[in-house]
PDB file of the backbone (N, CA, C, O) and the ligand in Angstrom, with CONECT records:
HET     ZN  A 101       1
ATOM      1  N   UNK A   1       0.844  -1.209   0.000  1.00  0.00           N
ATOM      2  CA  UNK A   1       0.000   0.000   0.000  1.00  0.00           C
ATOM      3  C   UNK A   1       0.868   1.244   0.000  1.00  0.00           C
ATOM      4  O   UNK A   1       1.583   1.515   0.965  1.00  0.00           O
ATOM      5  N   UNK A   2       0.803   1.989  -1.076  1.00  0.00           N
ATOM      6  CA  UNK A   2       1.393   3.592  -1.133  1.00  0.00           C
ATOM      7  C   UNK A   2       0.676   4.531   0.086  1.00  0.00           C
ATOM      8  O   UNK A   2      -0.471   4.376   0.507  1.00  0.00           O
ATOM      9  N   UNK A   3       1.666   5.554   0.543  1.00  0.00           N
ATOM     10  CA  UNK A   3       1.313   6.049   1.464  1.00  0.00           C
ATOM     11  C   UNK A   3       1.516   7.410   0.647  1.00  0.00           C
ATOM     12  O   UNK A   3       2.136   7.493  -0.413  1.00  0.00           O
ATOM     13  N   UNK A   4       0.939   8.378   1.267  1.00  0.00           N
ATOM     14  CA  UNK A   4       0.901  10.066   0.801  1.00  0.00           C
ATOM     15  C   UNK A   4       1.838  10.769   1.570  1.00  0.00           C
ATOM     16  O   UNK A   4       1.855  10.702   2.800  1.00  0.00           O
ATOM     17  N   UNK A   5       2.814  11.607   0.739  1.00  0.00           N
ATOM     18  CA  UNK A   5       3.850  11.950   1.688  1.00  0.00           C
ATOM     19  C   UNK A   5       3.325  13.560   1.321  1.00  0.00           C
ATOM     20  O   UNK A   5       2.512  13.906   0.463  1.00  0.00           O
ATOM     21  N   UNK A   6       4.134  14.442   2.341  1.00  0.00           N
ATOM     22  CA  UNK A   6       3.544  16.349   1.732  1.00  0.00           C
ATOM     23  C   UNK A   6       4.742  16.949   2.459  1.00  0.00           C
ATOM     24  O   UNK A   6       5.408  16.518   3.400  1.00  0.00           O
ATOM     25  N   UNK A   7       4.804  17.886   1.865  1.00  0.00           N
ATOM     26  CA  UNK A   7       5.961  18.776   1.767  1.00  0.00           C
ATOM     27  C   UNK A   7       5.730  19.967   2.445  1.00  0.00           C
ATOM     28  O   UNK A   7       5.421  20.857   1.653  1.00  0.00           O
ATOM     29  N   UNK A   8       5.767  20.412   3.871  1.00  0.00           N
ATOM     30  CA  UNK A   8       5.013  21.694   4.070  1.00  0.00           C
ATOM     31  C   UNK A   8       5.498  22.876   3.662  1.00  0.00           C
ATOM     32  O   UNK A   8       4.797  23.888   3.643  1.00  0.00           O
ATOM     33  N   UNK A   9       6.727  22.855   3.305  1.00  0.00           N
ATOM     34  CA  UNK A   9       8.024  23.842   2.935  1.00  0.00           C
ATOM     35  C   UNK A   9       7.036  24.137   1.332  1.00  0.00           C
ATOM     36  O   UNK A   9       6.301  25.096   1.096  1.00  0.00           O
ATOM     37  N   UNK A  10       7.348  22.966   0.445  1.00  0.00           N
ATOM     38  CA  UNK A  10       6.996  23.755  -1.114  1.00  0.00           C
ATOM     39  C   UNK A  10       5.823  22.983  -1.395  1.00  0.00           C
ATOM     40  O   UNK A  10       5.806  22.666  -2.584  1.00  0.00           O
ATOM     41  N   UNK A  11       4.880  22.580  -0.781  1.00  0.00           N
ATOM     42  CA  UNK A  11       3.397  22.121  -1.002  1.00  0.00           C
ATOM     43  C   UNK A  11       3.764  21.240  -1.838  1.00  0.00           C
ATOM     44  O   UNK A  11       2.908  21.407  -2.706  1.00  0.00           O
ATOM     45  N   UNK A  12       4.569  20.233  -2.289  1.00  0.00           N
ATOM     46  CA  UNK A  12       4.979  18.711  -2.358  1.00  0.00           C
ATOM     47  C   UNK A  12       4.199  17.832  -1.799  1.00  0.00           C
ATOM     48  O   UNK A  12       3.904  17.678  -0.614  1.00  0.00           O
ATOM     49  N   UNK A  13       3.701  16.931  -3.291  1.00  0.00           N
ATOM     50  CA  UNK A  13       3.111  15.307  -2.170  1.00  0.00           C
ATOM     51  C   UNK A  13       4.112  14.400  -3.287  1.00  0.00           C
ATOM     52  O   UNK A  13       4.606  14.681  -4.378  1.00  0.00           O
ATOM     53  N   UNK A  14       4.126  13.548  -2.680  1.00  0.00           N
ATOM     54  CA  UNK A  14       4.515  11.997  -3.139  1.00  0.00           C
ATOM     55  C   UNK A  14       3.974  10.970  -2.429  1.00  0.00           C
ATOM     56  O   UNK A  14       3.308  11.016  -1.395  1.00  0.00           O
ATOM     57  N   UNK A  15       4.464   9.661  -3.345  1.00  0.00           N
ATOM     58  CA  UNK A  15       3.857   8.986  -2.658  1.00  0.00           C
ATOM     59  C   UNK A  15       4.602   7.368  -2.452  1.00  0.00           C
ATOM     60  O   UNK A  15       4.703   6.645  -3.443  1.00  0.00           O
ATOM     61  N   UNK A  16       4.848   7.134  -1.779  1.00  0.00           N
ATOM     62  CA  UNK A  16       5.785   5.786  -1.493  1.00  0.00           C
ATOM     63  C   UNK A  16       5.346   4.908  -0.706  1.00  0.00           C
ATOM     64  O   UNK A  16       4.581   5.021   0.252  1.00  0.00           O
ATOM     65  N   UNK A  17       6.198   3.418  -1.433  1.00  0.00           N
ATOM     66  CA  UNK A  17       5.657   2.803  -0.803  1.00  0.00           C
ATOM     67  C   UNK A  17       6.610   1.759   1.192  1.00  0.00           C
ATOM     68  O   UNK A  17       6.306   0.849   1.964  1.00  0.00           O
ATOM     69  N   UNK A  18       7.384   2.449   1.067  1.00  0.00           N
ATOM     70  CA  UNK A  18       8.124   2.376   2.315  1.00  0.00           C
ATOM     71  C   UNK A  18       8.762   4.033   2.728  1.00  0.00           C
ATOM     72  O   UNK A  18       8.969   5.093   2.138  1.00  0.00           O
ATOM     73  N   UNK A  19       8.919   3.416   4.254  1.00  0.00           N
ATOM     74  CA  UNK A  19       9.192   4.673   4.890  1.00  0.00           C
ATOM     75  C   UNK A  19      10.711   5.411   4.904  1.00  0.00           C
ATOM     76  O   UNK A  19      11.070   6.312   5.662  1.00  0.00           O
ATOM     77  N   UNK A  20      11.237   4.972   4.185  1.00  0.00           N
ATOM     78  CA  UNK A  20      12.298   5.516   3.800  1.00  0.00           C
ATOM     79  C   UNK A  20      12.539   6.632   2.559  1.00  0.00           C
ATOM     80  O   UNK A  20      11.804   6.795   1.585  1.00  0.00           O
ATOM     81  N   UNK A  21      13.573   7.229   2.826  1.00  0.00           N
ATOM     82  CA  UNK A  21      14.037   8.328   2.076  1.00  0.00           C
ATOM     83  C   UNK A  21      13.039   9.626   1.619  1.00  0.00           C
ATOM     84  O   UNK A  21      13.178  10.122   0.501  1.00  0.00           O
ATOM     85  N   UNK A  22      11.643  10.325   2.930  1.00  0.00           N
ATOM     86  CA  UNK A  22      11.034  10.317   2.731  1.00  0.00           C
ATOM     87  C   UNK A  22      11.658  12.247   2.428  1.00  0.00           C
ATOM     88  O   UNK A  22      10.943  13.186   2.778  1.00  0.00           O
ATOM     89  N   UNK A  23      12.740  12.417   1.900  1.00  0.00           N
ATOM     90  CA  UNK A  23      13.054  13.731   1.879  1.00  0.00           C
ATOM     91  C   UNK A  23      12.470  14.344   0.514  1.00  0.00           C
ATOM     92  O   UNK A  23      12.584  13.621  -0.476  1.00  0.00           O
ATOM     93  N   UNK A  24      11.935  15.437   0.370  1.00  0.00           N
ATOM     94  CA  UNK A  24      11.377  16.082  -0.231  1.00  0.00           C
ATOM     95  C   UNK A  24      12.484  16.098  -1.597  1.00  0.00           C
ATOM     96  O   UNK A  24      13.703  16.179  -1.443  1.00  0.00           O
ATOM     97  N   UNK A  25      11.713  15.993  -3.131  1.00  0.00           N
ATOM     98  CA  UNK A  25      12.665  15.942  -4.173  1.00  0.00           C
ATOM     99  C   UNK A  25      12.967  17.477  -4.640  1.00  0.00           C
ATOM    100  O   UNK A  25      14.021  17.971  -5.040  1.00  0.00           O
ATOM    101  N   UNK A  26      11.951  17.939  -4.491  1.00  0.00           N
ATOM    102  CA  UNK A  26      12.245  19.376  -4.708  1.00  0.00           C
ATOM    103  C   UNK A  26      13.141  19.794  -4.042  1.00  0.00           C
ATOM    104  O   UNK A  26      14.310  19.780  -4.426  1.00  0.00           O
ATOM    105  N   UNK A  27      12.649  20.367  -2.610  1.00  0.00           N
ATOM    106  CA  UNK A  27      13.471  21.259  -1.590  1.00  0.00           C
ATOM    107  C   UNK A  27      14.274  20.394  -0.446  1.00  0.00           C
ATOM    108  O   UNK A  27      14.916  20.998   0.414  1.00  0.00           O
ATOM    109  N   UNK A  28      14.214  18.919  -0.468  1.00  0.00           N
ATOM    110  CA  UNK A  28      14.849  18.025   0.741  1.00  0.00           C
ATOM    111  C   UNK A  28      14.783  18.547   1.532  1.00  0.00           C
ATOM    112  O   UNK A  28      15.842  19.010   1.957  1.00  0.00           O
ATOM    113  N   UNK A  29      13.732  18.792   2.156  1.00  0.00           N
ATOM    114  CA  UNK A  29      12.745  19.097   3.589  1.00  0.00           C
ATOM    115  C   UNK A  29      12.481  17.432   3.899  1.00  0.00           C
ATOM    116  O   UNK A  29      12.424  16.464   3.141  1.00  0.00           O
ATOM    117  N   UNK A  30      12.376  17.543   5.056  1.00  0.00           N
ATOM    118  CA  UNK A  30      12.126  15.839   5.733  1.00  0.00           C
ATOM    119  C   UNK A  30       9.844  16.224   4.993  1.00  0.00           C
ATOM    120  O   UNK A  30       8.983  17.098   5.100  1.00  0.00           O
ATOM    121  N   UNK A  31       9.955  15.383   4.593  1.00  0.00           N
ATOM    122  CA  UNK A  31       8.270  15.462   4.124  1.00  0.00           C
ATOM    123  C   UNK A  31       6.955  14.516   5.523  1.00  0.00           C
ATOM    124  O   UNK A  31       7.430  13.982   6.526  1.00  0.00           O
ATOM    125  N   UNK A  32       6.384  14.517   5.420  1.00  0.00           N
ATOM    126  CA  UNK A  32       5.352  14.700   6.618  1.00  0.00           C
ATOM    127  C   UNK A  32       4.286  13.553   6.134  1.00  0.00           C
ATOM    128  O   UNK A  32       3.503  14.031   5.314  1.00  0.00           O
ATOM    129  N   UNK A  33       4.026  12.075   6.437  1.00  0.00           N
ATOM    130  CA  UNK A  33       3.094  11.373   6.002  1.00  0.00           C
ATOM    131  C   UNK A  33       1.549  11.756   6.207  1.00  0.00           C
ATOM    132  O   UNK A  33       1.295  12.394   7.228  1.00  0.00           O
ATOM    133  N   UNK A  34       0.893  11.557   5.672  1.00  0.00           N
ATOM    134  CA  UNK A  34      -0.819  12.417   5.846  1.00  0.00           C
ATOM    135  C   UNK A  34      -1.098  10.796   6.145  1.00  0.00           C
ATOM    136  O   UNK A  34      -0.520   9.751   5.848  1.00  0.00           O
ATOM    137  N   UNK A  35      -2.256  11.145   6.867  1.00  0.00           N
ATOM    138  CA  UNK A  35      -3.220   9.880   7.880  1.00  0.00           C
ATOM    139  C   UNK A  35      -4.164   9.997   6.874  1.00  0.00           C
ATOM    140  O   UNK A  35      -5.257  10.507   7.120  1.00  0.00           O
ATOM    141  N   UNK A  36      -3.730   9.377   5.201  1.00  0.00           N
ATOM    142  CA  UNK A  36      -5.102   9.564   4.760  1.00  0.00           C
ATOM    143  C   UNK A  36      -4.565   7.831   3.620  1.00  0.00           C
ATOM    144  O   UNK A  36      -3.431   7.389   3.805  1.00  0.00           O
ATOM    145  N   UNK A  37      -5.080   7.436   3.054  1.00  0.00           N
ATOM    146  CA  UNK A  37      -4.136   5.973   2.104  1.00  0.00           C
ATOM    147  C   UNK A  37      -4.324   7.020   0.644  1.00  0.00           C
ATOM    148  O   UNK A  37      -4.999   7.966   0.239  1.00  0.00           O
ATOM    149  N   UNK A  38      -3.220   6.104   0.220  1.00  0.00           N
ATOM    150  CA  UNK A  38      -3.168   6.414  -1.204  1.00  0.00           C
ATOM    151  C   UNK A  38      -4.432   6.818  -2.134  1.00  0.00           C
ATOM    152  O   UNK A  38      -4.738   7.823  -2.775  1.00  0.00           O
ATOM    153  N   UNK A  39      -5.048   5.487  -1.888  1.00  0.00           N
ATOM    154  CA  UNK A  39      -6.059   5.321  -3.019  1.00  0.00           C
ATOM    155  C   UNK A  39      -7.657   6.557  -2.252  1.00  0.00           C
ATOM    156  O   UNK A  39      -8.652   6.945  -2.864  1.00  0.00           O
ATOM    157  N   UNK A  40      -7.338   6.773  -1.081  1.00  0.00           N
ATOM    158  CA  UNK A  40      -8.433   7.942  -0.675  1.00  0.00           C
ATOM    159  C   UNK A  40      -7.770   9.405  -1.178  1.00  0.00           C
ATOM    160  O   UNK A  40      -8.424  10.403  -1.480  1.00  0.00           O
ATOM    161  N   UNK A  41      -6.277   9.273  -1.191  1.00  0.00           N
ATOM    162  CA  UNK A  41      -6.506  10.249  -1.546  1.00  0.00           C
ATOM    163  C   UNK A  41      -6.583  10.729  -2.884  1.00  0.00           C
ATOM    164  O   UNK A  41      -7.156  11.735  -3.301  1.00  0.00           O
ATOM    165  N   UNK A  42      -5.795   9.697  -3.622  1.00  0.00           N
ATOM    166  CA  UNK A  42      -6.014   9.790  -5.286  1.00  0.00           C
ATOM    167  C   UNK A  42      -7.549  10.389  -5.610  1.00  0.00           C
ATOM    168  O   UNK A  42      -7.770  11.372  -6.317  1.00  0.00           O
ATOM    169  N   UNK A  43      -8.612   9.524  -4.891  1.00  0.00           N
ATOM    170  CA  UNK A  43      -9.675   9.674  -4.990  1.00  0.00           C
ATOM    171  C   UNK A  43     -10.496  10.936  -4.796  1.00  0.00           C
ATOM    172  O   UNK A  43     -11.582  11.178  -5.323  1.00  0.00           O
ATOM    173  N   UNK A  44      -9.698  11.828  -3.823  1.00  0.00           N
ATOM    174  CA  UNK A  44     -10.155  13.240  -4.193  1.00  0.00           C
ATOM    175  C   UNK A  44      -9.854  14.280  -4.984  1.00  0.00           C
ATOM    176  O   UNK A  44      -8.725  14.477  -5.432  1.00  0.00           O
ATOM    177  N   UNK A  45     -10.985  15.101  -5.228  1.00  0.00           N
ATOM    178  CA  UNK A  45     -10.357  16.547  -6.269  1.00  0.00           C
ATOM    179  C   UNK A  45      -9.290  16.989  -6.151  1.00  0.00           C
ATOM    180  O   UNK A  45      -8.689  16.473  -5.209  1.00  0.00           O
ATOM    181  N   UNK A  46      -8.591  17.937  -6.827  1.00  0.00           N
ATOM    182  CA  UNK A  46      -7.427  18.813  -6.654  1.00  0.00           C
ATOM    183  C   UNK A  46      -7.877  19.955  -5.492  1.00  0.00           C
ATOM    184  O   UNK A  46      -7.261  20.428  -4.537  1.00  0.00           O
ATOM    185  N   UNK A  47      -8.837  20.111  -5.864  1.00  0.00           N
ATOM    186  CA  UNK A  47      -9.612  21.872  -4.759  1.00  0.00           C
ATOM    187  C   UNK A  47      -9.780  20.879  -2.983  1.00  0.00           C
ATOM    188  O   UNK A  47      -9.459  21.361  -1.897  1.00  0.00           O
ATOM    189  N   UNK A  48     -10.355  19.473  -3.206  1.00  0.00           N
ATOM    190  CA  UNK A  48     -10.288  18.408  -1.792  1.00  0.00           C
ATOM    191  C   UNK A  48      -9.352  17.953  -1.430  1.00  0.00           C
ATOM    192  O   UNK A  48      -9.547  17.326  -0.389  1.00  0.00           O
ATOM    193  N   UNK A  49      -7.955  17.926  -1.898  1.00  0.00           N
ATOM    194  CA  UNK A  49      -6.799  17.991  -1.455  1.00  0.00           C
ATOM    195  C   UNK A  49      -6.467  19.117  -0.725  1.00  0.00           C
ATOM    196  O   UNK A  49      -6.317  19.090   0.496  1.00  0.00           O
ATOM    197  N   UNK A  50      -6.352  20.032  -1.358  1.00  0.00           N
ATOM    198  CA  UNK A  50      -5.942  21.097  -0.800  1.00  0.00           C
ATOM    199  C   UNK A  50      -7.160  21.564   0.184  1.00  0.00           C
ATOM    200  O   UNK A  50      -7.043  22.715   0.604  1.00  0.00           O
ATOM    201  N   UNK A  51      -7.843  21.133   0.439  1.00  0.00           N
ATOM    202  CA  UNK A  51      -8.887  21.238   1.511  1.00  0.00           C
ATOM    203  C   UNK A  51      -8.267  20.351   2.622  1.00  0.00           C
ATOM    204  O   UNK A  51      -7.953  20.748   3.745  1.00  0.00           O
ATOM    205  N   UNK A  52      -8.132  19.050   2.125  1.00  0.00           N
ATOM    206  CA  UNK A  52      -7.345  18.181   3.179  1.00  0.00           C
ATOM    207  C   UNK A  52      -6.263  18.478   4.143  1.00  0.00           C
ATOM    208  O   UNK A  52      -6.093  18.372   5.357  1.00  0.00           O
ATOM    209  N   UNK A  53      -5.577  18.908   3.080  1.00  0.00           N
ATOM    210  CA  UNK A  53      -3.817  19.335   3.716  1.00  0.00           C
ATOM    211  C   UNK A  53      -4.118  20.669   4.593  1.00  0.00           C
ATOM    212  O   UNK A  53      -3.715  20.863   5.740  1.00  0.00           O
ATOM    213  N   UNK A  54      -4.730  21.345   3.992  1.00  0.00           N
ATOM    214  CA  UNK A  54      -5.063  23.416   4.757  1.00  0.00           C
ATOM    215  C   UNK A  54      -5.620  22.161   6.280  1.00  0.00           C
ATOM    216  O   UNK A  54      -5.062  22.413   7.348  1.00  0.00           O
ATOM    217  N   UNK A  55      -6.457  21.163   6.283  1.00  0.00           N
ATOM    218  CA  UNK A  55      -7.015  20.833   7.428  1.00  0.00           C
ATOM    219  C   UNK A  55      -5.951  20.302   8.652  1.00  0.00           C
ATOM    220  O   UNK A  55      -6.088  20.227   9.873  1.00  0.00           O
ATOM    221  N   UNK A  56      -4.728  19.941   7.656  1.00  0.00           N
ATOM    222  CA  UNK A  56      -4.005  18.861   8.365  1.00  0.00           C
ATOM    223  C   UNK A  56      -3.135  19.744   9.119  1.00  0.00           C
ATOM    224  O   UNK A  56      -2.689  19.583  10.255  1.00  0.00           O
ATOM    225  N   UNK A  57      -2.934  20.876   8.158  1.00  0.00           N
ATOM    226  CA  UNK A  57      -1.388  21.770   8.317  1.00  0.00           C
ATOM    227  C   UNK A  57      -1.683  22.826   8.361  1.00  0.00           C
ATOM    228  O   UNK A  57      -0.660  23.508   8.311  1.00  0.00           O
ATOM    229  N   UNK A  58      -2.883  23.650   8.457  1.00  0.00           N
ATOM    230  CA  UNK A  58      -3.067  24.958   8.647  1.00  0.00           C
ATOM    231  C   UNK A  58      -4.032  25.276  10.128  1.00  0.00           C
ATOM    232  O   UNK A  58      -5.020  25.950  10.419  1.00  0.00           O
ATOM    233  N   UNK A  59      -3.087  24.357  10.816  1.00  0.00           N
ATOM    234  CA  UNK A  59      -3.995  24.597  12.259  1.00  0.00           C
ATOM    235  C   UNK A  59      -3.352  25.525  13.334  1.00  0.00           C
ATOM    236  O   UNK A  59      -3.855  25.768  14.431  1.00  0.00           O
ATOM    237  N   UNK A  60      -1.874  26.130  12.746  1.00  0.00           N
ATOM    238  CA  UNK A  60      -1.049  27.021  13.457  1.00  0.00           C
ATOM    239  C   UNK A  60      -1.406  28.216  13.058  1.00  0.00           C
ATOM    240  O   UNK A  60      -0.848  29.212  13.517  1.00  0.00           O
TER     241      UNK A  60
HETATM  242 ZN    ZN A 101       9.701  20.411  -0.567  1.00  0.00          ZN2+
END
């Protein structure tokens, strides 16, 4: 099972399937796993992503 990785530095996701090397390809920021699976999140919009993540990471 692929997991959703996010980038809080340059709004980066990926997605892997072990927990290694989970450094950001863009900016190599350590990246941040989301509590959500792959295939849920594939499954949402582009505008419900970014609804997701603002939920996950915009609580500061
Ligand atoms: Zn990054």
């Amino acid at each position: 099972m692929l997991k959703v990785y996010y980038c809080p530095k340059c709004d980066e996701t990926t997605y892997l399937q072990y927990d290694t090397n989970t450094d950001c390809r863009v900016c190599s920021s350590e990246m941040i796993k989301l509590d959500i699976s792959f295939v849920d999140y594939t499954d949402l919009s582009v505008q419900k992503r970014k609804d997701y993540i603002a939920s996950e990471f915009g609580k500061h």
